[in-house]
C-alpha positions in Angstrom: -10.7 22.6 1.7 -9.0 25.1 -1.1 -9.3 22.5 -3.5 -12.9 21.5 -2.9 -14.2 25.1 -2.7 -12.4 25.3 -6.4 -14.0 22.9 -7.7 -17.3 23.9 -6.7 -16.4 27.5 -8.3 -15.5 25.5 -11.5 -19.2 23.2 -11.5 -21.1 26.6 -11.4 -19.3 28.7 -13.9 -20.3 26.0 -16.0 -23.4 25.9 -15.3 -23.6 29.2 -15.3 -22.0 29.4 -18.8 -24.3 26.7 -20.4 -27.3 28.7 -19.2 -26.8 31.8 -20.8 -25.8 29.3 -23.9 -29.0 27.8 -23.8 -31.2 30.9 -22.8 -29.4 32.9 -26.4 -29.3 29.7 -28.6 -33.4 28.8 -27.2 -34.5 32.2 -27.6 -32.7 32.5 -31.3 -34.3 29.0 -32.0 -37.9 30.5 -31.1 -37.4 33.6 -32.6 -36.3 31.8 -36.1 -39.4 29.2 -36.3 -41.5 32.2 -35.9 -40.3 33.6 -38.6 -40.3 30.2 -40.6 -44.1 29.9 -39.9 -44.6 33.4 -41.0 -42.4 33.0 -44.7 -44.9 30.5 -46.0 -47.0 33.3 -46.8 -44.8 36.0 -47.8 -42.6 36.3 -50.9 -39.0 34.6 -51.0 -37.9 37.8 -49.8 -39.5 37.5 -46.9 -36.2 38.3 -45.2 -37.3 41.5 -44.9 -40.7 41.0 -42.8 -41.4 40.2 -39.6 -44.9 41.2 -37.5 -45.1 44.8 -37.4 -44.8 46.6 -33.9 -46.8 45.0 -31.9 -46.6 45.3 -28.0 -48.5 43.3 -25.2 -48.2 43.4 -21.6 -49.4 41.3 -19.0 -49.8 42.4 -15.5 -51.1 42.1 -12.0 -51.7 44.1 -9.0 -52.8 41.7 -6.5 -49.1 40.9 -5.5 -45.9 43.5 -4.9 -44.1 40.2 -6.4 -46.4 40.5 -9.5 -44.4 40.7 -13.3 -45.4 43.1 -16.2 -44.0 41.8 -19.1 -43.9 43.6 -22.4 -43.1 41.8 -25.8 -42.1 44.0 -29.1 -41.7 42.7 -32.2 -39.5 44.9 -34.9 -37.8 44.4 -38.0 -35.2 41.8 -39.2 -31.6 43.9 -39.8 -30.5 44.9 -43.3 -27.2 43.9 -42.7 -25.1 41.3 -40.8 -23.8 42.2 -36.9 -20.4 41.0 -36.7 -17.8 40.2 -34.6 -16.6 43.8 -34.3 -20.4 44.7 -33.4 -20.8 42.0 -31.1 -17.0 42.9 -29.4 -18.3 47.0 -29.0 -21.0 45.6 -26.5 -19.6 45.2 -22.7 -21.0 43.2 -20.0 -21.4 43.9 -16.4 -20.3 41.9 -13.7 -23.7 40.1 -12.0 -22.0 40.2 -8.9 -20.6 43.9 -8.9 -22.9 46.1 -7.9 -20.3 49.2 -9.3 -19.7 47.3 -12.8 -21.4 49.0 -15.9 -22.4 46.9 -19.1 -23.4 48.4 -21.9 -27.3 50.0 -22.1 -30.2 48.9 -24.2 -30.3 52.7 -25.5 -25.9 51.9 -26.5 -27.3 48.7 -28.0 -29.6 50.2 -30.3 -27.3 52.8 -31.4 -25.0 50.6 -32.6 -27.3 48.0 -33.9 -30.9 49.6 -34.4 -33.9 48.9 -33.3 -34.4 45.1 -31.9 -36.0 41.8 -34.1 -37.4 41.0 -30.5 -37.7 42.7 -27.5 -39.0 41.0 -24.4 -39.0 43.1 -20.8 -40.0 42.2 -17.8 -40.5 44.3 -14.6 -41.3 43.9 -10.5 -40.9 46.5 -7.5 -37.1 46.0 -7.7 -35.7 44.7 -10.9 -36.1 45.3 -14.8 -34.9 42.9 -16.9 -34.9 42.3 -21.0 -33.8 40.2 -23.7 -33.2 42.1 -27.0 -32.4 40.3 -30.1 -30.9 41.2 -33.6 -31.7 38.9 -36.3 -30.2 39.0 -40.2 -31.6 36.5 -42.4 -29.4 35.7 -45.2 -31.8 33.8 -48.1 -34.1 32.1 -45.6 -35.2 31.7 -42.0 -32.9 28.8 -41.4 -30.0 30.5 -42.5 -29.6 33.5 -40.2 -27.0 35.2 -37.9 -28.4 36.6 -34.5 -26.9 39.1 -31.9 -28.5 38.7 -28.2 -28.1 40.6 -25.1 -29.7 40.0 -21.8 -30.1 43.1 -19.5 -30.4 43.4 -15.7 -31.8 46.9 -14.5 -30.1 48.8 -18.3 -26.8 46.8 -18.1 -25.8 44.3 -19.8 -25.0 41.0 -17.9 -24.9 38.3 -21.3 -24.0 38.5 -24.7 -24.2 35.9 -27.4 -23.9 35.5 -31.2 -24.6 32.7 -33.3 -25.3 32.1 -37.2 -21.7 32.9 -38.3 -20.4 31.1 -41.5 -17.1 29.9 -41.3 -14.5 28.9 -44.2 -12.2 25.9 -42.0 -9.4 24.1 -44.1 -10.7 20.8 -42.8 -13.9 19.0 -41.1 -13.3 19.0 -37.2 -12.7 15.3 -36.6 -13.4 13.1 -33.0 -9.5 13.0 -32.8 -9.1 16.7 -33.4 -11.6 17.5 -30.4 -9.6 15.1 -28.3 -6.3 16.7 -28.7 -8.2 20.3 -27.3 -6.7 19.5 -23.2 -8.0 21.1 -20.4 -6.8 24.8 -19.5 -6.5 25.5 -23.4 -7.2 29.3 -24.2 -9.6 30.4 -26.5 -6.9 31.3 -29.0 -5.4 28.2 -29.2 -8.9 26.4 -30.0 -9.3 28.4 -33.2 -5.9 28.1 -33.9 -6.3 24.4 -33.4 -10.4 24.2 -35.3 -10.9 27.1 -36.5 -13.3 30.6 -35.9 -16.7 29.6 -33.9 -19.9 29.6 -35.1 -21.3 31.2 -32.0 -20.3 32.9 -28.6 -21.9 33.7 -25.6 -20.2 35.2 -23.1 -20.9 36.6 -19.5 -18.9 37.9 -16.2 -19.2 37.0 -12.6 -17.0 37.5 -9.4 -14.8 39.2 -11.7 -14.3 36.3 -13.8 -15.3 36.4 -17.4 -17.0 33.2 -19.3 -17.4 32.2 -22.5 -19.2 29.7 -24.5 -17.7 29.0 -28.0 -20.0 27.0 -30.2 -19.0 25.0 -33.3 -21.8 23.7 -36.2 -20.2 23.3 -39.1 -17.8 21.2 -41.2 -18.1 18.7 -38.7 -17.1 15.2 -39.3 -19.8 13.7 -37.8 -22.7 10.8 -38.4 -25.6 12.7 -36.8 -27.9 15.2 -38.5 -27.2 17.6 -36.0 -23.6 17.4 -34.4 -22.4 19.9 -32.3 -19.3 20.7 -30.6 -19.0 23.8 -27.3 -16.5 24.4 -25.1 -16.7 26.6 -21.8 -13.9 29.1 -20.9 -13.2 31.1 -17.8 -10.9 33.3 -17.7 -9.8 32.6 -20.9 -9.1 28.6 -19.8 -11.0 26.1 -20.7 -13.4 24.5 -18.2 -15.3 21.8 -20.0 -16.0 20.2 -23.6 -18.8 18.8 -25.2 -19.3 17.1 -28.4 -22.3 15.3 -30.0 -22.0 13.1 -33.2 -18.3 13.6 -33.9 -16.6 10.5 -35.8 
């Protein structure tokens, strides 16, 4: 009984884990063809425009159910978040009532204002998705900083867009040698720093994403190699194109 109540623990902090993955990857994705759409127009600088302030909300009052959502657009950063930035912000548990994450008002001090801003209220809950974007010469080649927020804490985190120096292309047989339980610590001892990280906590158990996208051995145009931590062991890996 033990063992299949584990397992079904295991199945959903994955799942869990590769939603908040996709949710910060999708939403940096969208955010980044925005901006691509909007360069043709500008200067090669463009790196340094995005739509001005804009806000719209959209609402109802028919329902006590009904959502007003709010979408901000800002300014891309001037300079790059990094790992220390992204380490600074804390995350609540989703299923502590008592845990604190950090606040959007924390976020912005430490970061600034947001690229993107989208909130979204009812009766009971608030929620927003904030979003830091640095482009470095184009909108293609960008680091972003998300974080998701549940009634001002934070409950997700993710960064992606880092560029990584690795000694050697991560190989099929390298990813095959990674075994189940493996720490985070030995996987970048083992392939290398990440490219991106998302990471989250429930029931007191932490989980993190770690995404690799470069210097890949791989015959695919886009390969792509994440594993799923919890509590610092590994859970599950994926790989698409390796060679």
């Amino acid at each position: 009984m033990n063992q299949k109540k584990d397992h079904q623990n295991k199945t959903w902090i994955i799942i869990v884990a590769i939603v908040v993955a996709l949710v910060i990857i999708f939403g940096v994705v969208k955010i980044n063809s925005k901006k691509s759409n909007q360069g043709t127009s500008a200067s090669k600088s463009s790196v340094t425009k995005v739509s001005s302030k804009t806000t719209s909300k959209v609402s109802s009052t028919k329902s006590k159910s009904d959502v007003q959502s709010t979408v901000k657009n800002g300014k891309l950063l001037k300079k790059e978040p990094t790992m220390k930035d992204f380490n600074k912000i804390s995350v609540a548990d989703t299923n502590n009532k008592g845990s604190k994450g950090t606040t959007l008002s924390e976020a912005k001090k430490l970061l600034g204002e947001p690229t993107t801003l989208t909130e979204n209220k009812t009766k009971d809950v608030s929620s927003s998705f904030a979003n830091w974007t640095y482009n470095r010469k184009s909108p293609t080649d960008s680091i972003s900083l998300s974080v998701t927020f549940t009634n001002d804490q934070a409950v997700s985190k993710g960064i992606v867009g880092f560029k990584v120096k690795r000694d050697k292309k991560i190989t099929l047989s390298a990813f095959n040698e990674i075994k189940e339980h493996a720490t985070y610590e030995e996987v970048v001892k083992a392939l290398g720093e990440p490219n991106g990280i998302t990471d989250s906590l429930s029931n007191k158990k932490s989980s993190r994403t770690a995404i690799y996208s470069s210097d890949l051995d791989a015959n695919e145009d886009k390969p792509r190699v994440d594993f799923v931590f919890s509590d610092n062991k590994l859970l599950s890996k994926n790989q698409i194109g390796l060679k």
